[in-house]
C-alpha positions as CSV (number, residue, x, y, z in Angstrom):
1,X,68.1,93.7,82.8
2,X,68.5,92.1,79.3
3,X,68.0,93.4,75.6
4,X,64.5,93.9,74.6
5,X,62.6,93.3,71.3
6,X,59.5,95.4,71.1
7,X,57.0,95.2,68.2
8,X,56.8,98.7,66.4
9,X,55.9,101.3,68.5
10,X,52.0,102.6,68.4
11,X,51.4,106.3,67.0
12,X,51.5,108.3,69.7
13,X,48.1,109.7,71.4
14,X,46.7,113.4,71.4
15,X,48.5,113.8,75.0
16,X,51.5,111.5,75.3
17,X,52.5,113.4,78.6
18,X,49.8,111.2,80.4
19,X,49.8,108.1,78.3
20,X,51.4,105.0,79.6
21,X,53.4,102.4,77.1
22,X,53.6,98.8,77.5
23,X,54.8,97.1,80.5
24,X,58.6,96.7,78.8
25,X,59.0,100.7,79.2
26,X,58.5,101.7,75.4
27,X,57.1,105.1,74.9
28,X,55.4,106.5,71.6
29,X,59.0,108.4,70.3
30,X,61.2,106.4,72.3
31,X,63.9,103.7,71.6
32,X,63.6,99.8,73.0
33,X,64.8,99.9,76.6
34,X,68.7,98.8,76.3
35,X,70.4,95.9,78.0
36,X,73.0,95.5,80.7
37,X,76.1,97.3,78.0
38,X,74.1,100.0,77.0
39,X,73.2,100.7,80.7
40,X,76.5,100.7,81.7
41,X,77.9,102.5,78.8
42,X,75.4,105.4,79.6
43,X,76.3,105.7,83.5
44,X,80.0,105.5,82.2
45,X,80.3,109.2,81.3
46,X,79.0,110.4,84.5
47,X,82.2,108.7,85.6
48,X,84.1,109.7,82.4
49,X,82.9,113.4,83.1
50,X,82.8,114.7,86.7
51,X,86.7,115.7,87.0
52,X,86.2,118.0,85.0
53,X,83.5,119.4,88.1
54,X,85.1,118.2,90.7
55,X,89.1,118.6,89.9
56,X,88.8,121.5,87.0
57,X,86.4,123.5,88.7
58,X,85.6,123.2,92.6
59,X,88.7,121.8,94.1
60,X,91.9,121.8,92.1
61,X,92.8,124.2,89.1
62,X,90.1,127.3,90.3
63,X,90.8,127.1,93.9
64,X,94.5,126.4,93.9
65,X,96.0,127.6,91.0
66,X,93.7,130.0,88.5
67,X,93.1,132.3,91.8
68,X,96.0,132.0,93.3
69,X,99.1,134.4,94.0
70,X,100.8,132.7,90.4
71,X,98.3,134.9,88.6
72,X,99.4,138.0,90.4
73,X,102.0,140.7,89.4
74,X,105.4,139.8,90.8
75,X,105.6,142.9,92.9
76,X,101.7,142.7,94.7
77,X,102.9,138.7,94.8
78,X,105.5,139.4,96.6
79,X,103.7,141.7,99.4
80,X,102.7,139.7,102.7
81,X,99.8,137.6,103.1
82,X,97.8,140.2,105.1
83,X,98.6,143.3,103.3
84,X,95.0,144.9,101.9
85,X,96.7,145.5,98.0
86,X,97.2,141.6,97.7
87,X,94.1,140.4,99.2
88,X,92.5,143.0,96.8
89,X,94.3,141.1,94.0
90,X,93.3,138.1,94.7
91,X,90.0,138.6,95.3
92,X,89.9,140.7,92.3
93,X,90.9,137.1,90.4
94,X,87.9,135.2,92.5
95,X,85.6,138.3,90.9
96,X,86.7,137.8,87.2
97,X,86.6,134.0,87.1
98,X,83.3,134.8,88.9
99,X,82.1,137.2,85.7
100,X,83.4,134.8,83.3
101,X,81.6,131.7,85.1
102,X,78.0,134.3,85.0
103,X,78.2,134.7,81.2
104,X,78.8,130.9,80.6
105,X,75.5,131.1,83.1
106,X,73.9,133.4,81.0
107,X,74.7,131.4,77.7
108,X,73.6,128.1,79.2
109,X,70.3,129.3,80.3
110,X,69.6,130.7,76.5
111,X,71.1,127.7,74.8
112,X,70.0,124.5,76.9
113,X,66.0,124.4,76.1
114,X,66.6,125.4,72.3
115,X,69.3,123.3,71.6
116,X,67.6,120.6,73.2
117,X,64.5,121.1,71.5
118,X,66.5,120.7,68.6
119,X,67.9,116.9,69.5
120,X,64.5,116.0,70.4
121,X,63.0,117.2,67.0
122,X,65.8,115.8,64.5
123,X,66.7,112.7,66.6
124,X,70.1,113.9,67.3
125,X,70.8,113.4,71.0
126,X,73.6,111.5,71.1
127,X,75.4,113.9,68.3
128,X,74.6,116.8,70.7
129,X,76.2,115.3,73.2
130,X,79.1,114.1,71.2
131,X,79.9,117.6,70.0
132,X,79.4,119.3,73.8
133,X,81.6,116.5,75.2
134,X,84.3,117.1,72.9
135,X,84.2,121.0,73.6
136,X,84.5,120.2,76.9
137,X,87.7,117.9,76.7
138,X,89.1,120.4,74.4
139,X,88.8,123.6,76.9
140,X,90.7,120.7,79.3
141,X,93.8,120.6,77.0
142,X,93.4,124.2,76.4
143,X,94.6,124.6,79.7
144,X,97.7,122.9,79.6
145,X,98.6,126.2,77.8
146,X,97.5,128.5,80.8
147,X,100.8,129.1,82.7
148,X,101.8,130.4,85.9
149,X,101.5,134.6,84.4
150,X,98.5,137.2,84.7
151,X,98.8,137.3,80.6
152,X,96.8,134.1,81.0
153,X,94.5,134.4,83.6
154,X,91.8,135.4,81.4
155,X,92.3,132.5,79.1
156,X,92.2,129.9,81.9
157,X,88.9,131.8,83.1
158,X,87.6,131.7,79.0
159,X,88.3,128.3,79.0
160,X,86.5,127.1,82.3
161,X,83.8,129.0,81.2
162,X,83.5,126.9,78.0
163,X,83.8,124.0,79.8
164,X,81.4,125.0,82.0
165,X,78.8,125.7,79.2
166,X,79.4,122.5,77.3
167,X,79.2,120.2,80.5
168,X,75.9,121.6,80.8
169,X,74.7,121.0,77.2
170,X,75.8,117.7,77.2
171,X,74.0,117.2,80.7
172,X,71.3,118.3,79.3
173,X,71.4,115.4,76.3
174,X,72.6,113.0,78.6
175,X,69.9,113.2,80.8
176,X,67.6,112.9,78.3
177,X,69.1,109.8,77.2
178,X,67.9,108.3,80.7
179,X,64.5,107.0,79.0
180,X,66.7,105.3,76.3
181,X,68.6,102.8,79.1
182,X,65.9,101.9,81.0
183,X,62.1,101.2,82.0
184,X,59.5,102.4,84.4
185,X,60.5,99.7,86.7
186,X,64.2,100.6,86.5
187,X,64.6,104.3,85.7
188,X,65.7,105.4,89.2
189,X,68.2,102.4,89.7
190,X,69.6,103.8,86.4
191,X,69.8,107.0,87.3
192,X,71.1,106.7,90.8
193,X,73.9,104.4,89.3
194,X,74.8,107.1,86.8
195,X,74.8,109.9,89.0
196,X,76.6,107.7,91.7
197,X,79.8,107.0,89.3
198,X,80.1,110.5,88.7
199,X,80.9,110.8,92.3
200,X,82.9,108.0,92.5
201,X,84.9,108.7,89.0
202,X,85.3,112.3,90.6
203,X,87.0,111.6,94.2
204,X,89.1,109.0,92.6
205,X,90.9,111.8,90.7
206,X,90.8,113.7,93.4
207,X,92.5,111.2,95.4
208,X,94.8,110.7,92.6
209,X,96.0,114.5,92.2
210,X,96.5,114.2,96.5
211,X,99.0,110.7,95.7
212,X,100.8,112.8,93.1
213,X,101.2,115.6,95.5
214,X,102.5,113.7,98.5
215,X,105.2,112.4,96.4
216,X,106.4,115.3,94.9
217,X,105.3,114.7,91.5
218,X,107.7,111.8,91.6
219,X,110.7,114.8,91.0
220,X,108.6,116.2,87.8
221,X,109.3,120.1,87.9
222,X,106.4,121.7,89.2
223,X,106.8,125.7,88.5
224,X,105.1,127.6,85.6
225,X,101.7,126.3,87.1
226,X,103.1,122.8,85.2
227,X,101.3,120.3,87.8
228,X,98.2,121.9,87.2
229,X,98.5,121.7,84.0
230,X,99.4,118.1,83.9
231,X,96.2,117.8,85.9
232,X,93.9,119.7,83.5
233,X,95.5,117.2,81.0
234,X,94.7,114.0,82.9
235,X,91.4,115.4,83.7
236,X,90.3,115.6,79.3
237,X,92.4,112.3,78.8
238,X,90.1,110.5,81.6
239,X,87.2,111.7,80.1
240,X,88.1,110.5,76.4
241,X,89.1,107.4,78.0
242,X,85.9,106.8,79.6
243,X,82.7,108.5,77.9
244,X,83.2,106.8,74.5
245,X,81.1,103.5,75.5
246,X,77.9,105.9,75.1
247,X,78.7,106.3,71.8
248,X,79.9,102.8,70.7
249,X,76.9,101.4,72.2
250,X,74.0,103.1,73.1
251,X,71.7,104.1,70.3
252,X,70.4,107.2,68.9
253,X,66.6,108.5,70.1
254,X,64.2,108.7,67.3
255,X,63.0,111.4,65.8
256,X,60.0,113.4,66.8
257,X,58.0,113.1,63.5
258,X,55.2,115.1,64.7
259,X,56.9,117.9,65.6
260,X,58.0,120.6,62.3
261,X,61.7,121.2,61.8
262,X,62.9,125.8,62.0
263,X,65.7,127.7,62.3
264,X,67.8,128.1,65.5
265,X,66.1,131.6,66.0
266,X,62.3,130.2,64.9
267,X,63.4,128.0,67.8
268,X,62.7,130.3,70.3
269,X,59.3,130.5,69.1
270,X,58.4,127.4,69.1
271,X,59.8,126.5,72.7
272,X,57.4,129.6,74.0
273,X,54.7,127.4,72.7
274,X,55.9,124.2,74.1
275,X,55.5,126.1,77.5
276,X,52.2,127.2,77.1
277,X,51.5,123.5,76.0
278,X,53.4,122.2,78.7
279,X,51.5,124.6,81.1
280,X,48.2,123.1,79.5
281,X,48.5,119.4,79.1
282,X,51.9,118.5,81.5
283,X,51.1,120.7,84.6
284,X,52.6,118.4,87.1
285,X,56.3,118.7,85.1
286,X,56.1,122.1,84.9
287,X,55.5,122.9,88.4
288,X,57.6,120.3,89.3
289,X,60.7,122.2,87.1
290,X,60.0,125.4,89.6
291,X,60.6,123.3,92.5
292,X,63.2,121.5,91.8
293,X,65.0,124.8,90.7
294,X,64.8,125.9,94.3
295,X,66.0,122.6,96.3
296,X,68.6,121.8,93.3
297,X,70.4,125.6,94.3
298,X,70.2,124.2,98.1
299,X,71.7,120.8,97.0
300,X,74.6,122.8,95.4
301,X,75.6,125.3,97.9
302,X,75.9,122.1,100.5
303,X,78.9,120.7,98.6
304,X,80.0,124.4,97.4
305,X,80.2,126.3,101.3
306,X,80.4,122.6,103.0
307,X,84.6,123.0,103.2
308,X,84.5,126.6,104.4
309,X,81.7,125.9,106.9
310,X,84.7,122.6,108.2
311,X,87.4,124.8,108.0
312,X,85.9,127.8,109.8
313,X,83.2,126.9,111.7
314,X,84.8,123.8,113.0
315,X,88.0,124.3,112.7
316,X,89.3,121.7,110.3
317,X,92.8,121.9,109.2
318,X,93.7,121.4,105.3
319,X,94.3,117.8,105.7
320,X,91.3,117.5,107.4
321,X,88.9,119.4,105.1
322,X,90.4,117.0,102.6
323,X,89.5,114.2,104.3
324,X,86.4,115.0,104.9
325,X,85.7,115.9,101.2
326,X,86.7,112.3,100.1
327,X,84.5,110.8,102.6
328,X,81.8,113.1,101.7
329,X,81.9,112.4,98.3
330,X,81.9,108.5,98.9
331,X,79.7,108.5,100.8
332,X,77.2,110.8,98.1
333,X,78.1,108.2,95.3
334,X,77.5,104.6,97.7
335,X,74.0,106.4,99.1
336,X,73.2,107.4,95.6
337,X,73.7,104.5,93.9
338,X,71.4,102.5,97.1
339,X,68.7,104.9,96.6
340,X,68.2,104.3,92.9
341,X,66.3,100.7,94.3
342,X,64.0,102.8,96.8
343,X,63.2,105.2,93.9
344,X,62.4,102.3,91.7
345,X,60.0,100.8,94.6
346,X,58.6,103.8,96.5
347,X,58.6,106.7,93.5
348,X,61.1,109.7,92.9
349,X,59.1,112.2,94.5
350,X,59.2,109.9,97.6
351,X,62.9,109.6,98.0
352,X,63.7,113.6,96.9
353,X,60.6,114.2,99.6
354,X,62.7,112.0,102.5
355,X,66.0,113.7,101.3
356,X,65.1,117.1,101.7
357,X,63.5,116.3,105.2
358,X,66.8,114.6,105.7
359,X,69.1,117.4,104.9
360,X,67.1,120.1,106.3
361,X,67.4,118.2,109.9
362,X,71.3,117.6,109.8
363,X,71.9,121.0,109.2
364,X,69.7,122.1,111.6
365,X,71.7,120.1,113.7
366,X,75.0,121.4,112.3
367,X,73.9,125.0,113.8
368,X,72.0,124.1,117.2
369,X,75.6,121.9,118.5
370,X,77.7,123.6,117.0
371,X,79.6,124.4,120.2
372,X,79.9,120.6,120.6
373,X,83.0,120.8,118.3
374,X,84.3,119.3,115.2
375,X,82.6,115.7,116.3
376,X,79.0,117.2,115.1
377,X,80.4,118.7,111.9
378,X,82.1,114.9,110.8
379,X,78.7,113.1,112.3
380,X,75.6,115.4,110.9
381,X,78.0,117.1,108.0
382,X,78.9,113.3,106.6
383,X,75.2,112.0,106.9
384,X,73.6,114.7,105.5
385,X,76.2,114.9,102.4
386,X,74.4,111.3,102.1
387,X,71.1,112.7,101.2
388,X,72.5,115.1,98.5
389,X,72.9,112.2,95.8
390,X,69.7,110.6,96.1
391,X,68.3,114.2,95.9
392,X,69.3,114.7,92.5
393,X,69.5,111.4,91.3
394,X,66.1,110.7,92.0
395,X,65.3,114.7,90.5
396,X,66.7,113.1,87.2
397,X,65.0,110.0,87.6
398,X,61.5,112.0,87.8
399,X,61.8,114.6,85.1
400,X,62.7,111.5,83.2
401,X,59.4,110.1,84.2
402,X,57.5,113.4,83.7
403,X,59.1,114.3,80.2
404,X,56.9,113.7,77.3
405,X,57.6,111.1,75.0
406,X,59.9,112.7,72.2
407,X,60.4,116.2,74.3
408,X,63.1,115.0,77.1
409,X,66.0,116.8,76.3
410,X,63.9,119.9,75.7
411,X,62.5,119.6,79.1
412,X,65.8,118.7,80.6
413,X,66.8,121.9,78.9
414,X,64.3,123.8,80.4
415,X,64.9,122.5,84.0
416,X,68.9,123.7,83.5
417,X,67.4,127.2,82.9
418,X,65.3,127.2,85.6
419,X,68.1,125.9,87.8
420,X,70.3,128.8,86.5
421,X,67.4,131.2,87.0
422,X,67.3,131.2,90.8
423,X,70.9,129.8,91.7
424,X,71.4,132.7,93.4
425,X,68.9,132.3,96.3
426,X,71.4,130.0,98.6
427,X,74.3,132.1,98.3
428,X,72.3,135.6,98.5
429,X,70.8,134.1,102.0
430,X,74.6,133.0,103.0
431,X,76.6,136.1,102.6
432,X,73.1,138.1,104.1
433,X,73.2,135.8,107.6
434,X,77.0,136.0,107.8
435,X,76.5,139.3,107.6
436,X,74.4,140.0,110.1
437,X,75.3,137.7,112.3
438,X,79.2,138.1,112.2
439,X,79.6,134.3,112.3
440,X,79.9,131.6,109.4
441,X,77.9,129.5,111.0
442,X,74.6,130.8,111.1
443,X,75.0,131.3,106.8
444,X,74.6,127.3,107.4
445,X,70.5,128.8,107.9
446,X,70.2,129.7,104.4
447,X,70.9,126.7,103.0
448,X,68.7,125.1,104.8
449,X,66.0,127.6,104.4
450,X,66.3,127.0,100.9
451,X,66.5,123.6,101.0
452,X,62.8,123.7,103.3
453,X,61.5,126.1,100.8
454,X,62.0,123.4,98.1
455,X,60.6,120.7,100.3
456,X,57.3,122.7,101.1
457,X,57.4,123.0,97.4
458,X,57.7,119.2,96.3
459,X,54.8,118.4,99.1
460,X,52.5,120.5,97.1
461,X,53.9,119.3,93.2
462,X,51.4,115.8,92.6
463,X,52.1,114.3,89.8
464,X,49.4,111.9,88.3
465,X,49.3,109.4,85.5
466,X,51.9,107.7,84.3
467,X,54.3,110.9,86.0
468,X,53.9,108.8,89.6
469,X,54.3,105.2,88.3
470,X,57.4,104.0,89.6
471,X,57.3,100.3,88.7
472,X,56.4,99.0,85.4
473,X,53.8,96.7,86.9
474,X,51.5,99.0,87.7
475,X,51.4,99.8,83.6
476,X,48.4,98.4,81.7
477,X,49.4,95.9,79.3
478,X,50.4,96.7,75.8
């Protein structure tokens, strides 16, 4: 990939949704596709980002520490580990990071189409997601202040919240971004490098906070919650450290000069109309944003209810749920970044198509031999956590393709609402089979219903145009 040098771009036509640019990748409201730096200065804070998922909130501060016994009164602490006033407690913590989590929800389905809207009209992208990545490194530090005492529990919750909000917003920029470091014939390698980073940059902390734990903390004192702290600390310092190349070297989108400036409020307006005009003259993307909201909720409860289903439906000890979690994620950021070359060559909807088929038949598996043992769980659970990556990589990688020129982090905006808006289909159809069923195992069916809902979906979503071109040679010439 080298720097290109495009002649000035043409005015754009009446519907840009379905008209092809020149065979370099330029699109009418787009920047000059971006050499080797700016490529990997964009994938970069995928890296730079994803502790903050992966350590902050899935494994490490939540799970351990924010609803843990630490956050308990010292007398309901100090009651055994099977007594029904403790577990009480503690799951009444689970509920109220749970409520604090749902209004960030809330607030990121409201925000993320307008304020993308926004970035699209003024050109302002990259300043969007400056400001949303700074809020999130800030919550980070914030929680070096959360210490070991219920008085804090509710701002350790607040703060993950934020940081849950502003990851999202910045996604939502980021994403959009995707058109700016790449062309039609390199979109989904992009993408699928991006997305596969994150994974790596993720696990490697991960792996990091296990090191620091198997020796102790090297004799640093670790009561008053102070190691995770220290984490929380490493986490925003890893992501300073890491996500400023995007905004040394790639540059800003352009402006969308044919699309009128209003207020925040006027902006929900407007973004009603953008539906409708979506609905009318970009059919495929908008049908294509309700199916990938079901399938993306499936692709999230794998990694969310994959550990509990190791640990209790297979019987995997701590160190072994561990284990498998860095393996898993490896194993999702190498696959990832592989399938970014099919995408390129055989389409986006081609590889999420083949994922989906893929993940819905390992955790078929997963259920029929079970009563094989732990084997099946570390053979079908690895190879279909190999499917989950390309998934959404190559989800990114066609909304990209879909967006119209000048609109993308609009329309990323609107597929984070849409995401929020059913993500509660996977987890409703877990908790409902476990408890019917009386077994964990069998709440591996809703996933995967969900997951074959999605794929029924995509087989029906046909995207025409330039929406299905994967490779730039198929493009008319300029």
């Amino acid at each position: 990939m080298s720097d290109t040098s495009a002649a000035p771009t043409p005015p754009p036509a009446p519907r840009p949704s379905s008209q092809p640019g020149p065979a370099t990748g330029e699109q009418p409201g787009r920047a000059p596709a971006a050499g080797r730096r700016e490529v990997l200065a964009w994938a970069l804070w995928d890296w730079a980002t994803q502790p903050f998922n992966t350590v902050i909130l899935t494994f490490v501060f939540t799970a351990l520490y924010l609803t843990s016994d630490a956050f308990l009164t010292p007398e309901v602490a100090a009651l055994g580990a099977d007594d029904p006033a403790r577990e009480r407690a503690l799951a009444g913590l689970a509920s109220g990071l749970g409520a604090w989590i749902t209004v960030g929800g809330v607030l990121i389905a409201l925000l993320a189409p307008v304020l993308g809207r926004r970035a699209d009209v003024t050109g302002r992208r990259k300043a969007w997601l400056g400001g949303a990545t700074l809020v999130m490194v800030v919550s980070m530090l914030g929680l070096w202040a959360v210490r070991a005492d219920p008085a804090y529990f509710v701002l350790g919750a607040a703060l993950i919240s934020l940081g849950s909000v502003a990851s999202e917003i910045a996604g939502v920029n980021y994403n959009a971004m995707l058109v700016q470091v790449s062309t039609p014939a390199t979109v989904g390698k992009v993408s699928g490098l991006g997305w596969g980073l994150g994974y790596v940059g993720g696990i490697l902390t991960l792996v990091v906070v296990v090191v620091a734990t198997a020796f102790d903390w090297w004799g640093m004192p670790t009561d008053d919650g102070l190691a995770y702290r220290v984490i929380a600390v490493g986490c925003a310092v890893w992501a300073a450290a890491f996500a400023w190349p995007l905004f040394r070297y790639v540059p800003e989108a352009p402006a969308a000069p044919d699309r009128a400036k209003v207020g925040f409020f006027a902006s929900y307006a407007a973004l009603a109309r953008d539906v409708v005009d979506l609905y009318r003259t970009a059919r495929p993307t908008f049908w294509f944003l309700l199916a990938s909201a079901v399938y993306r909720d499936g692709l999230a409860s794998v990694f969310t209810f994959g550990a509990v289903i190791a640990a209790v439906s297979f019987g995997f000890g701590d160190e072994q749920v561990l284990a498998f979690g860095i393996a898993a994620n490896l194993l999702a950021g190498v696959s990832t970044i592989l399938a970014g070359r099919l995408d390129d060559r055989f389409g986006p909807r081609a590889v999420i198509v083949a994922a989906l088929a893929g993940l819905v038949g390992c955790g078929l598996v997963v259920v029929a031999l079970h009563p094989v043992g732990p084997v099946v769980f570390w053979v079908a659970g690895l190879l279909l956590t190999c499917f989950v990556g390309p998934a959404q990589s190559a989800s990114r990688s066609m909304l990209a393709r879909m967006s119209p020129p000048g609109r993308e982090s609009e329309i990323f905006g609107l597929y984070a609402t849409t995401g929020r808006a059913v993500s509660f289909l996977s987890p409703s159809l877990w908790t409902l089979l476990i408890a019917v069923t009386g077994a964990t195992i069998w709440g591996t069916l809703g996933i995967v219903f969900v997951l074959a809902a999605g794929l029924v979906l995509m087989l029906v979503v046909t995207p025409g145009g330039r929406d299905a071109i994967p490779r730039a040679a198929a493009l008319p010439a300029a």
